[in-house]
N, CA, C and O atoms as a MOPAC input file, in Angstrom:
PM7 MOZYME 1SCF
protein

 N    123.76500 1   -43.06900 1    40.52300 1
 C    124.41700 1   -43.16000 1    39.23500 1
 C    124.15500 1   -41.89700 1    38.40700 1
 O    125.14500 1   -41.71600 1    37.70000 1
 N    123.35200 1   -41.07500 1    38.22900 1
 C    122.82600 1   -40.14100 1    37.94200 1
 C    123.33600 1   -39.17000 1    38.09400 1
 O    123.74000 1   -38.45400 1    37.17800 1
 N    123.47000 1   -38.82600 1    39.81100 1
 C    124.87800 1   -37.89900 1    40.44800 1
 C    126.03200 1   -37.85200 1    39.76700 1
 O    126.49300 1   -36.80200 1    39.31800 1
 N    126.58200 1   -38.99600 1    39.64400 1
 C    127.75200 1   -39.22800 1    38.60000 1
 C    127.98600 1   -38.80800 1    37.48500 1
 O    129.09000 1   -38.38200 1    37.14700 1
 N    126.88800 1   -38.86900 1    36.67500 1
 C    126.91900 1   -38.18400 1    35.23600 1
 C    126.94000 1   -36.95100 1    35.65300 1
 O    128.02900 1   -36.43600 1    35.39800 1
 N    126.20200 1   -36.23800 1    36.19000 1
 C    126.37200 1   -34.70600 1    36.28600 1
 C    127.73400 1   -34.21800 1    36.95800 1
 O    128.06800 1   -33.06200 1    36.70200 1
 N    128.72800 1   -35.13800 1    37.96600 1
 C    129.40900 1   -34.74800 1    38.26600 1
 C    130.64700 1   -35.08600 1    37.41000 1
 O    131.54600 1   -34.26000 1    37.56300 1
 N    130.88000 1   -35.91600 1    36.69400 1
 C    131.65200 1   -35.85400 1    35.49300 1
 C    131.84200 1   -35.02100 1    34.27700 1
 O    132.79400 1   -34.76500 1    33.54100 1
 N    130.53200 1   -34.67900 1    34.33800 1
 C    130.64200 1   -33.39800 1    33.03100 1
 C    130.69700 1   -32.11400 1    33.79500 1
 O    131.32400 1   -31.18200 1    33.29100 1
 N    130.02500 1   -31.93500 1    35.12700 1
 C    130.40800 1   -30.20200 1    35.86000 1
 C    131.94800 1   -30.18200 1    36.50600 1
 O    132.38100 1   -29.04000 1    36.66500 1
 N    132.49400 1   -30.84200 1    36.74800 1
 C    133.79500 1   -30.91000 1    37.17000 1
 C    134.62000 1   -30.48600 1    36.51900 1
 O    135.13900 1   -29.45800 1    36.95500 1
 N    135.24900 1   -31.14500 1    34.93500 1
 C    135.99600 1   -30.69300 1    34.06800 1
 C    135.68600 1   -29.23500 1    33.74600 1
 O    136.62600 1   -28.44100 1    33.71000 1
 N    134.03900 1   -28.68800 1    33.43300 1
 C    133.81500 1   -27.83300 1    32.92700 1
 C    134.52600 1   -26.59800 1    34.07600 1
 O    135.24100 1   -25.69300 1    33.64600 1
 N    134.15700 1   -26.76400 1    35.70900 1
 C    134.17100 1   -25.93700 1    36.60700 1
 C    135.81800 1   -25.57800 1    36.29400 1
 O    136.06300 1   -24.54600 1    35.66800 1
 N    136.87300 1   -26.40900 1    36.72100 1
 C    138.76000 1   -26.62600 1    36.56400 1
 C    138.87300 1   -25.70800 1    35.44100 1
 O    139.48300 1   -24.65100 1    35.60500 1
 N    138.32700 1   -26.01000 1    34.26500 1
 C    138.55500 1   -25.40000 1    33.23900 1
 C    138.51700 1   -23.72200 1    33.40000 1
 O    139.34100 1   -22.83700 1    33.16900 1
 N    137.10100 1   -23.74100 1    33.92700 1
 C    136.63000 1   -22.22500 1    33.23000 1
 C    137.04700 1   -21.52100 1    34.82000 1
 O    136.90000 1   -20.30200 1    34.91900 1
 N    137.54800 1   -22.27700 1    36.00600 1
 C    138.02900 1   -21.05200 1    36.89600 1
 C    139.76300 1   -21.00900 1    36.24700 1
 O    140.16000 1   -19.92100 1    35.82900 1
 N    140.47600 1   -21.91600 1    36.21200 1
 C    141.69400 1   -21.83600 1    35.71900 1
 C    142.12900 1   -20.60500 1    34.56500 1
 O    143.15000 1   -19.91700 1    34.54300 1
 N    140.71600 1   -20.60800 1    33.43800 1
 C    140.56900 1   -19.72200 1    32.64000 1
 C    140.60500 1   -18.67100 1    32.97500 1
 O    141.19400 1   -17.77700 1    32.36800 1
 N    139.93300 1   -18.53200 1    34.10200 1
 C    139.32800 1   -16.74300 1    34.59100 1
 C    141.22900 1   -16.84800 1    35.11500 1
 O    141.92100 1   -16.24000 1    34.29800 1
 N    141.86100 1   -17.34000 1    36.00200 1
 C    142.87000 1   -16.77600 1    36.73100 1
 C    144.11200 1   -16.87900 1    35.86800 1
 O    145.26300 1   -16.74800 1    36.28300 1
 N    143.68300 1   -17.17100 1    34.40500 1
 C    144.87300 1   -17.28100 1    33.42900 1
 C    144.37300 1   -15.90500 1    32.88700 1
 O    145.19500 1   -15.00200 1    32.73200 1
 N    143.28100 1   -15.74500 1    32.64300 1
 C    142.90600 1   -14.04300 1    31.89200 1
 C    143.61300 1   -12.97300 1    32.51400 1
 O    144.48200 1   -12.28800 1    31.97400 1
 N    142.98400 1   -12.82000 1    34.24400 1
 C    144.07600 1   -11.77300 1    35.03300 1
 C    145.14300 1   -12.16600 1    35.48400 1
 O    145.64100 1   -11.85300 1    36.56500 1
 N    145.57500 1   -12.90100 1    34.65800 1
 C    147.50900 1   -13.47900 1    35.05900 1
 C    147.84000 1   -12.98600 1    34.11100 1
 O    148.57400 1   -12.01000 1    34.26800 1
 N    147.45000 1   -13.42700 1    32.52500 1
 C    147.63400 1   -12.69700 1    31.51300 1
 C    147.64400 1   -11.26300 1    30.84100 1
 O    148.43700 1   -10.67700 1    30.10400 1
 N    146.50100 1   -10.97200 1    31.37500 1
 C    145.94200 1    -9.74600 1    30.95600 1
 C    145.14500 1    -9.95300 1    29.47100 1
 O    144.96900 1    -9.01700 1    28.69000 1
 N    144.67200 1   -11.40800 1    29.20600 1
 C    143.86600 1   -11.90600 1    27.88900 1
 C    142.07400 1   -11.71500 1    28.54600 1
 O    141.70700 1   -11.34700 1    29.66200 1
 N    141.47800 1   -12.02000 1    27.67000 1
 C    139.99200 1   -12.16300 1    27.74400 1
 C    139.37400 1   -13.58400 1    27.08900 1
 O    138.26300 1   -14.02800 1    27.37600 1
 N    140.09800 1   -14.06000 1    26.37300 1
 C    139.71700 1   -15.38200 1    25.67700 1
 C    139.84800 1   -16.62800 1    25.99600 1
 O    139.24600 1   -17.53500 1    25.42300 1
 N    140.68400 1   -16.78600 1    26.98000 1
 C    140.88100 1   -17.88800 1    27.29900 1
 C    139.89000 1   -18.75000 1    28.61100 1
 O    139.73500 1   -19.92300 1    28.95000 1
 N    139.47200 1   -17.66900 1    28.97800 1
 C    137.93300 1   -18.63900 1    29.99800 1
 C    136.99300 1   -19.46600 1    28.81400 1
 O    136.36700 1   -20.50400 1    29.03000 1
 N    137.06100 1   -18.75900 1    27.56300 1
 C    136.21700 1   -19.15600 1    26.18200 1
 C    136.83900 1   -20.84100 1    26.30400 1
 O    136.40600 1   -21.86300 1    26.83500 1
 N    137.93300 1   -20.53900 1    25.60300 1
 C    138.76700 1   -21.53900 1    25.32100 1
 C    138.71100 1   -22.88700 1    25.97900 1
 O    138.54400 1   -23.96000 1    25.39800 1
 N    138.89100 1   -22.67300 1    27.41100 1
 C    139.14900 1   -23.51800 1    28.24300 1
 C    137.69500 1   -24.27000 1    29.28700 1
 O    137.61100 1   -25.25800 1    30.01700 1
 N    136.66900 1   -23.11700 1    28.83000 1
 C    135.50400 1   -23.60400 1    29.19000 1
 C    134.87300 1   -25.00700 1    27.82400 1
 O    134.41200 1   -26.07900 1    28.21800 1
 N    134.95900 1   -24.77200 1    26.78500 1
 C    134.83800 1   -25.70100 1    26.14200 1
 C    135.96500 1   -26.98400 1    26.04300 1
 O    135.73800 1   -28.10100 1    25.57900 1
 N    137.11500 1   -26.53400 1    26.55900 1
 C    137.86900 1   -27.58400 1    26.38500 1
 C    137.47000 1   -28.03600 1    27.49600 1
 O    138.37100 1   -28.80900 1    27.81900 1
 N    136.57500 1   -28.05500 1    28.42100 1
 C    136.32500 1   -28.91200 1    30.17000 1
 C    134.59100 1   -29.33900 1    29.05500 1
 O    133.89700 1   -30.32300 1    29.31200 1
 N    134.41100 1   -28.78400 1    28.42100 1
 C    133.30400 1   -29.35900 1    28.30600 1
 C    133.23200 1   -30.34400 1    27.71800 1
 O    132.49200 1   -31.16800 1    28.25500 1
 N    133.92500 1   -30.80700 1    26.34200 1
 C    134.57100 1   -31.57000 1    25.56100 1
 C    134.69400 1   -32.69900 1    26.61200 1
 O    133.95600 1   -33.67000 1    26.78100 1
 N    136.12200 1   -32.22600 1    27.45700 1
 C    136.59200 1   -33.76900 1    28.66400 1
 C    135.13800 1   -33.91800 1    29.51800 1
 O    134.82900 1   -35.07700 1    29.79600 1
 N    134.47400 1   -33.14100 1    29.83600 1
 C    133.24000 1   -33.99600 1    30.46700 1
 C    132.30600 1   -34.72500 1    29.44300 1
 O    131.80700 1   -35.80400 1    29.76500 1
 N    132.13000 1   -34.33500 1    28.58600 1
 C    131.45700 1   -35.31400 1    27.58700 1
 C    132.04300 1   -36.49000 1    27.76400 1
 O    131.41100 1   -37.52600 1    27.96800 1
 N    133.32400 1   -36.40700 1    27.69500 1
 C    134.28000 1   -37.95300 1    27.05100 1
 C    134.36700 1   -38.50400 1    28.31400 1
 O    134.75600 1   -39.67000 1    28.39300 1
 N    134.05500 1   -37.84000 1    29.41200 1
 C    133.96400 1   -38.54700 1    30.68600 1
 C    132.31800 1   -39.27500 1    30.78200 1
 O    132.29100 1   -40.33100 1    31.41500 1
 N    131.26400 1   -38.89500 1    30.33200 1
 C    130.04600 1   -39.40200 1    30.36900 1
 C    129.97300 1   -40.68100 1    29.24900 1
 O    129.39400 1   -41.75000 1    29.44100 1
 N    130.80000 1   -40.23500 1    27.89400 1
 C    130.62400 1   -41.20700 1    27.27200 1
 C    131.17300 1   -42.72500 1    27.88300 1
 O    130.66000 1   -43.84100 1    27.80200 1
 N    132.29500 1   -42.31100 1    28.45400 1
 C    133.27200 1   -43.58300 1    28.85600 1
 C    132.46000 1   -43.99600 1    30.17700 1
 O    132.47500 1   -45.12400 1    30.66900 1
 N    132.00000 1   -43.28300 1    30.49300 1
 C    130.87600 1   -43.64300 1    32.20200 1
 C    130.27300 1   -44.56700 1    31.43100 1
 O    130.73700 1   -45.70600 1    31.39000 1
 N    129.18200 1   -44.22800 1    30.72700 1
 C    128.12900 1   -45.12600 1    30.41500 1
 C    128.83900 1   -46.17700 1    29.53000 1
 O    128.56400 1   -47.30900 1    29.92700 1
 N    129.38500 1   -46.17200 1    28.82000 1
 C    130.20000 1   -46.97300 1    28.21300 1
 C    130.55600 1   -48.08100 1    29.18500 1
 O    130.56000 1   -49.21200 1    28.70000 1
 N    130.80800 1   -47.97900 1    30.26900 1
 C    131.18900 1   -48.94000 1    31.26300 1
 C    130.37200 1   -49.37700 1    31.87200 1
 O    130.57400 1   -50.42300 1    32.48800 1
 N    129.22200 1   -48.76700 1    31.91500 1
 C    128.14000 1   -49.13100 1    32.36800 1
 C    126.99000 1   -50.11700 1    31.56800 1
 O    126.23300 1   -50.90300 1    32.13900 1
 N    127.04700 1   -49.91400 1    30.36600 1
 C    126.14900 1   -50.14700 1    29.32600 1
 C    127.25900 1   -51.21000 1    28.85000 1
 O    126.61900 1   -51.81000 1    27.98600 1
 N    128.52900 1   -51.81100 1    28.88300 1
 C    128.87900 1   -52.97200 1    28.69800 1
 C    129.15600 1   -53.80400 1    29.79400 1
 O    129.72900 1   -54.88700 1    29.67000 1
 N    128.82000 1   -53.39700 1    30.72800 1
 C    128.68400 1   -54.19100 1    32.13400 1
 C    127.22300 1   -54.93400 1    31.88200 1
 O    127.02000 1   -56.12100 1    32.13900 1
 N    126.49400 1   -54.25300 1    31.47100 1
 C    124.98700 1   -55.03700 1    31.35700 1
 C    125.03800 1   -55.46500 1    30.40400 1
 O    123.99800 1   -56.07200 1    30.66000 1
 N    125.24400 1   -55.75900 1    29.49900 1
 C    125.49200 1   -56.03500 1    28.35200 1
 C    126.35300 1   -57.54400 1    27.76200 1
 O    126.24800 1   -58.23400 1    26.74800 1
 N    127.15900 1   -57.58900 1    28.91100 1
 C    128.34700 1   -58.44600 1    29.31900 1
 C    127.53600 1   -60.16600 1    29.89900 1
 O    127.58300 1   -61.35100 1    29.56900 1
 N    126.55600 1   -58.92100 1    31.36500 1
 C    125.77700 1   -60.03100 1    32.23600 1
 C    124.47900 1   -60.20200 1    31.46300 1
 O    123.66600 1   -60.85500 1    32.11800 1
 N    124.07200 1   -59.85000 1    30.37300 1
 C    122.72900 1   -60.26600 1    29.95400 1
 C    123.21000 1   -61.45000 1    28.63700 1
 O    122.50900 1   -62.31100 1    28.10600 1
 N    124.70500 1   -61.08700 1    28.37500 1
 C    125.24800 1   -62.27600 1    27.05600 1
 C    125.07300 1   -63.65500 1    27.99100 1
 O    124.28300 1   -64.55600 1    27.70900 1
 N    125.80300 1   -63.65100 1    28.95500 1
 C    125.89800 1   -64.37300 1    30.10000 1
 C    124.86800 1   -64.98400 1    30.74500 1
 O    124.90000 1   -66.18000 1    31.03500 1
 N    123.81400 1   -64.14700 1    31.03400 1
 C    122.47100 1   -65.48500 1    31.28400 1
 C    121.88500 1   -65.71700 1    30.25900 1
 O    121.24200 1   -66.75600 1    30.41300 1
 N    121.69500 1   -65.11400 1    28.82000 1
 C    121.78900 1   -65.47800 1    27.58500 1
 C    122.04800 1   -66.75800 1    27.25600 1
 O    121.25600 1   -67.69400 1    27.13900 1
 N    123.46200 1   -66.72200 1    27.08500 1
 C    124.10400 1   -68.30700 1    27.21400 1
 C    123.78400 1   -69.33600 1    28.11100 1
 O    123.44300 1   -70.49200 1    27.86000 1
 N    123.94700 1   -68.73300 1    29.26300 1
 C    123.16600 1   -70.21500 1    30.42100 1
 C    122.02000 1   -70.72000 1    29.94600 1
 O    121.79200 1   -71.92200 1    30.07800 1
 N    120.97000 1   -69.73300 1    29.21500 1
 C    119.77700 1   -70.15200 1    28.70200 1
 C    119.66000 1   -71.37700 1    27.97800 1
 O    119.23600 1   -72.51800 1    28.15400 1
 N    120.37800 1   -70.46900 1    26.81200 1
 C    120.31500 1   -71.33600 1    25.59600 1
 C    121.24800 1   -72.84600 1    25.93200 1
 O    120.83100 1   -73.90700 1    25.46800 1
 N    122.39100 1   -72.80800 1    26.68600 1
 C    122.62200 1   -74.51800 1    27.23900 1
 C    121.35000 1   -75.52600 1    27.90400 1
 O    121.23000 1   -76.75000 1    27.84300 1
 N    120.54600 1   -74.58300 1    28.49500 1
 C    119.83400 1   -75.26100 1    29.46100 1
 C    118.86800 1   -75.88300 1    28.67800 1
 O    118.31900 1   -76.93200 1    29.01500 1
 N    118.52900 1   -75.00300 1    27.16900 1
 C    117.55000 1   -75.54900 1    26.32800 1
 C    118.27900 1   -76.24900 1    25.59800 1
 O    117.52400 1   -77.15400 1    25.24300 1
 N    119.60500 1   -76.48500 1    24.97600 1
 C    120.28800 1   -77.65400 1    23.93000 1
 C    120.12000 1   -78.58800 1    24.64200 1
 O    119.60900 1   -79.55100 1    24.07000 1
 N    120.51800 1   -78.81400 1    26.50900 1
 C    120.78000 1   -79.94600 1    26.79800 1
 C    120.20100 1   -81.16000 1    26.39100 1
 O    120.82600 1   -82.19700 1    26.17300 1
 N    118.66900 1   -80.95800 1    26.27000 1
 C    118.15200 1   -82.03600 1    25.42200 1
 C    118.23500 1   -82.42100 1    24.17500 1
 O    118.22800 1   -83.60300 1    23.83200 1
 N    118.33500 1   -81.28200 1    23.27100 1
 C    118.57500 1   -81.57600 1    22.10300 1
 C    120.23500 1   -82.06200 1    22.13800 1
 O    120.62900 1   -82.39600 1    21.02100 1
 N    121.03200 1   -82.13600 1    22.97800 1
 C    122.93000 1   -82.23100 1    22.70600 1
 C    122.48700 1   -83.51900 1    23.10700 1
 O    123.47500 1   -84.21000 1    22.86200 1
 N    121.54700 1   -84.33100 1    23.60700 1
 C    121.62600 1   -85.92000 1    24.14400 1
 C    120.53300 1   -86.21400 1    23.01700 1
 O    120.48600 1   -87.44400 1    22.98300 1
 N    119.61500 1   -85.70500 1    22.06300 1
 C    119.29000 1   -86.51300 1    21.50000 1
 C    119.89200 1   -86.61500 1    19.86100 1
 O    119.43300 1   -87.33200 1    18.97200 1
 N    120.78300 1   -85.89100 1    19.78800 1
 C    121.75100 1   -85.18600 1    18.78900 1
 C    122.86600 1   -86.46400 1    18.93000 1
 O    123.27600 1   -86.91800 1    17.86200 1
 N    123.42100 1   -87.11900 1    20.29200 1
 C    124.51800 1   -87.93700 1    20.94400 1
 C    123.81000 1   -89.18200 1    20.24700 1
 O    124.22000 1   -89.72000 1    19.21800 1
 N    122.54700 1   -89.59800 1    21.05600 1
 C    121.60200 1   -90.92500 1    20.56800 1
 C    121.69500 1   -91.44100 1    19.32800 1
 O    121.85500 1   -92.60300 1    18.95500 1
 N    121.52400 1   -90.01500 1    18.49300 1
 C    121.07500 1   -90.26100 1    16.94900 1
 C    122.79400 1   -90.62900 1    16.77000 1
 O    122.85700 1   -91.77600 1    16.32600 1
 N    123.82400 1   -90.20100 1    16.91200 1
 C    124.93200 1   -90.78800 1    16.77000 1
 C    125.79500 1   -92.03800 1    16.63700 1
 O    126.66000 1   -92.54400 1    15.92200 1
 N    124.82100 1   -92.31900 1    18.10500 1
 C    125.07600 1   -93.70400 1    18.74400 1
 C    124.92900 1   -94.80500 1    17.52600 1
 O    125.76400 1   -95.53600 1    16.99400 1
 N    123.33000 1   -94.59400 1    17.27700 1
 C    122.60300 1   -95.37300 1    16.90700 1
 C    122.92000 1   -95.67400 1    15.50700 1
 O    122.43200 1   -96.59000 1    14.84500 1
 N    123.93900 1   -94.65900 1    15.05400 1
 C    124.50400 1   -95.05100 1    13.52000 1
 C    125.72500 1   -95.58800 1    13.62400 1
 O    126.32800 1   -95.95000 1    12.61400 1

């Protein structure tokens, strides 16, 4: 998982900043490896954020989830003596 993060943010950055270099001597500019290296850096950020983001509400999701199983497993007694006291009026 780890691999992943690094390869989400070096990827965009790499596309970017060679595309840059072969737009400079296509162009005949100097600025645009600048340009385009931060714009890959930017999309790898937003690629790490949305990684963990998916990751960190995946756990998040399954811990609400045995959370809840919990807390049923502890009403059950109180939801039957909650029923009783019902009954009994």
């Amino acid at each position: 998982m780890i691999g992943q993060f690094g390869i989400n943010m070096l990827v965009p950055v790499f596309i970017c900043s060679f595309l840059g270099i072969f737009l400079d001597k296509k162009l005949g500019t100097n600025f645009l490896v600048i340009v385009l290296f931060f714009v890959g850096a930017i999309a790898g950020g937003y690629n790490v954020y949305r990684f963990s983001r998916q990751i960190f509400g995946k756990d998040s999701g399954q811990s609400a989830y045995l959370h809840k199983s919990r807390m049923h497993r502890g009403d059950s007694n109180e939801g039957k003596d909650h029923q009783n006291q019902q009954d009994t009026l």
